[in-house]
N, C-alpha and C positions, 0 to 999 in steps of 0.2 A: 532273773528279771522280774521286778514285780509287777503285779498284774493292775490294769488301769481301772481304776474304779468311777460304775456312772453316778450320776447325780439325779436323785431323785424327788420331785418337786409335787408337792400337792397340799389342798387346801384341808386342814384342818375344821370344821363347822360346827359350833355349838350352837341349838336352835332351843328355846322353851316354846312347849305347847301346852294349852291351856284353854278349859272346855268343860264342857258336860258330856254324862255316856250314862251308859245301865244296863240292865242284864235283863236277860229276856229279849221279847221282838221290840220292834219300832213300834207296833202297832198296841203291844201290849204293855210298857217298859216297866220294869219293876227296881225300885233303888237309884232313881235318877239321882248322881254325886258331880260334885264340883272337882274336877282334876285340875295338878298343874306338875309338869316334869319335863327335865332338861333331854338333849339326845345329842349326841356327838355322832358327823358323818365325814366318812374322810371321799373326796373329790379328786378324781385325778385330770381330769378334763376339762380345763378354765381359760379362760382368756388370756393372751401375755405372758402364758407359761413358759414360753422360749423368753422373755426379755424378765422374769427373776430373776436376780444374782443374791438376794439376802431375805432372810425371814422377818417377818413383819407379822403385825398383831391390826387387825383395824375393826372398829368400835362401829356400831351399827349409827352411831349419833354422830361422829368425828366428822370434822370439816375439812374433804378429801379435794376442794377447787382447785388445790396445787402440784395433782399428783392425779392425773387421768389415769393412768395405768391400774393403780389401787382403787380408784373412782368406780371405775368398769367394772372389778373385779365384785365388789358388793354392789354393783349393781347386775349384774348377773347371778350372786348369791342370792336376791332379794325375790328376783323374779321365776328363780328354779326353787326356793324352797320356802319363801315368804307366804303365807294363807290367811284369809280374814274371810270369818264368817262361814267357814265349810260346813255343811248338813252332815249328821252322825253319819260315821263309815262303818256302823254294823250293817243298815240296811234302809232303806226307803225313806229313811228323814222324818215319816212321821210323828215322832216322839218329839219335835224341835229340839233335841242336842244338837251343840255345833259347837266347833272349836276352830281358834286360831294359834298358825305358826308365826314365830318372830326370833329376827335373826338377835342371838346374844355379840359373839365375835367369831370372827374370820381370824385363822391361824395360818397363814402361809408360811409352809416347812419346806426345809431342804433337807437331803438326806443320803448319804454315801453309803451305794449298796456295790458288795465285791460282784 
């Protein structure tokens, strides 16, 4: 008999951030640079994860008015990992580095694990 295999569902998350930082203290900074790099985060804990049945790709611009379920879903991607305007995360901010997060695309995957 073969064995029944589950279904595994979670969101793929590519996010760009994009800032300034530097080495050394807040207080002291030395080599303040302009950064900017992508990061991919996989989610397993999203909205409507029982009412997936297909993968889907959605665009952080995309006009979602037709489709609440996908709606919700970057809109809870936006507001767990969306940032504007953060104070440097070495230390105390005084150096005014700051950086922001912004969602690229949302990858909702399915996936048959034995």
């Amino acid at each position: 008999m073969a064995s029944k295999k589950s279904l595994e569902k979670y969101l793929k998350i590519t996010l760009s951030e994009e800032g300034t930082t530097h080495s050394g203290y807040c207080s002291d900074p030395v080599d303040i640079v302009n950064y900017k790099h992508k990061d991919t985060i996989i989610d397993y804990d999203f909205p409507h994860k029982e009412s997936i049945v297909s993968g889907e790709i959605i665009d952080d611009e995309e006009d979602l008015s037709h489709d609440d379920i996908l709606n919700d879903i970057r809109i809870y991607v936006n507001k767990k990992y969306k940032k504007n305007n953060q104070h440097c995360n070495k230390g105390s901010g005084y150096c005014s580095c700051s950086f922001n997060t912004s969602l690229v695309t949302i990858k909702i995957c399915l996936k048959y694990k034995s």
